[in-house]
N, C-alpha and C positions, 0 to 999 in steps of 0.2 A: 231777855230772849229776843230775838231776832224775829222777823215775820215769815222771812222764809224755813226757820227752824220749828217756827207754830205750824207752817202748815206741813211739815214732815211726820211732825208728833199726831197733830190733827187726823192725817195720812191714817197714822196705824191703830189709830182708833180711840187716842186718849183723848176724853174730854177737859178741854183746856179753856183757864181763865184768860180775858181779855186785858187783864192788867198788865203784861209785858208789854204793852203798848205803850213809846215814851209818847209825852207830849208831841212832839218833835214828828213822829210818825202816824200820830192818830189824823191830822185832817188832807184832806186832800179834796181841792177845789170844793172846798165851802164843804165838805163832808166828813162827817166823825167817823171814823173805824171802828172805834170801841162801842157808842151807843149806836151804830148803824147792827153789829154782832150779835151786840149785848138783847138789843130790839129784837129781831129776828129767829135769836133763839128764847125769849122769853114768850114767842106765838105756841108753841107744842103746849107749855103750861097754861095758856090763857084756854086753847081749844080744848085741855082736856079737863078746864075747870066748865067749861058748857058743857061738854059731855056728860059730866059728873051731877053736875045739876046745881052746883056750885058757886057760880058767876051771877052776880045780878049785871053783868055787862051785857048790851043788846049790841050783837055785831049781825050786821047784814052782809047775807050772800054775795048779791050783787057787789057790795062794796068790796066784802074782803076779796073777792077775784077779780079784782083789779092792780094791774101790776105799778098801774102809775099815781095811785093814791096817796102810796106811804111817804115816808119821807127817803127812802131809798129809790122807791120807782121817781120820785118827781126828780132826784138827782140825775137817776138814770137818762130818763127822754128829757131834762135841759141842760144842764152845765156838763153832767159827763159824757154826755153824746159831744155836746161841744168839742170837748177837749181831748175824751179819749176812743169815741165810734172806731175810731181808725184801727186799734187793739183789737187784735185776736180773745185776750180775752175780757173788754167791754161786751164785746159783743155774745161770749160765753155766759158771763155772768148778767145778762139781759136778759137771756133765754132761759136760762135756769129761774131768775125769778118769777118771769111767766109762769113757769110750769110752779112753783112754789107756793103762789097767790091760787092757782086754778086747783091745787090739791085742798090747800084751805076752804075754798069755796066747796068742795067736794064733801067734805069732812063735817061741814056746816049744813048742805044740802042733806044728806045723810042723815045725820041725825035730826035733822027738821023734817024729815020723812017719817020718823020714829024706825029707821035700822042700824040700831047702837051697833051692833056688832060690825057692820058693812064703814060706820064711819070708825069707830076705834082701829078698823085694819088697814084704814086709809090713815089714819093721825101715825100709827105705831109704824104705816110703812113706806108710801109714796112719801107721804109730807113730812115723815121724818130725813129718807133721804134726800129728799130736794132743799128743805134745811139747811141740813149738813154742806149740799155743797153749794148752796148762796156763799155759806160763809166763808169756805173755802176758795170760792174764785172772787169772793170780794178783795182776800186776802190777796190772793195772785194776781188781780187787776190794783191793788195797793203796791205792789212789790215792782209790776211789768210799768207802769205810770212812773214810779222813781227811776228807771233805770233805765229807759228807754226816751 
């Protein structure tokens, strides 16, 4: 499957595996597609294993709402700004993960307050869809970088 045929599917709302990614297509300037994806959406399940009470993982506020931390933000403000700042959508997919990192931090904050309810309808809603569409414009910024 094609990347721009994931994100049509992606579009209507199927959740889809990152294995249609050939080799060929997964890096781009020193960056994996598939575990950059695969990363990003396995955060919903790590936030709702703290929620649960289930994680002996200690993640920090501060840290998680930082967008240039991960291994995606530090691509973003160095080698992808490098290369591809210029894109319309670099610079989409910049912004979305901003807000992506700052719902997680939210979702954290929240329930480190003790209001389960206030962080669960932040994990199940802001930070689901800001998620959704990291992965989405990573994709589009994967697609708009080859062809461009």
């Amino acid at each position: 499957m094609a990347i721009l045929d994931w994100i049509r599917r992606r579009l209507s709302g199927e959740t889809l595996s990152t294995q249609f990614i050939s080799d060929e297509e997964d890096r781009l300037a020193g960056l994996g597609l598939r575990d950059t994806l695969d990363a990003h959406a396995a955060w919903k399940g790590r936030l709702q294993a703290v929620l649960q009470g289930t994680s002996s993982e200690r993640v920090d506020v501060g840290t998680i709402a930082q967008d240039s931390v991960c291994t995606l933000g530090r691509w973003l403000y160095g080698e992808g700004k490098q290369l591809y700042s210029h894109l319309p959508e670099y610079v989409a997919v910049r912004d979305m993960h901003a807000r992506f990192h700052l719902s997680a931090g939210k979702v954290l904050l929240e329930h480190n307050a003790g209001n389960r309810e206030a962080a669960l309808r932040e994990l199940t809603g802001t930070f689901s869809l800001e998620s959704d569409r990291v992965q989405l414009g990573l994709v589009r910024l994967y697609a708009a970088a080859r062809t461009k």
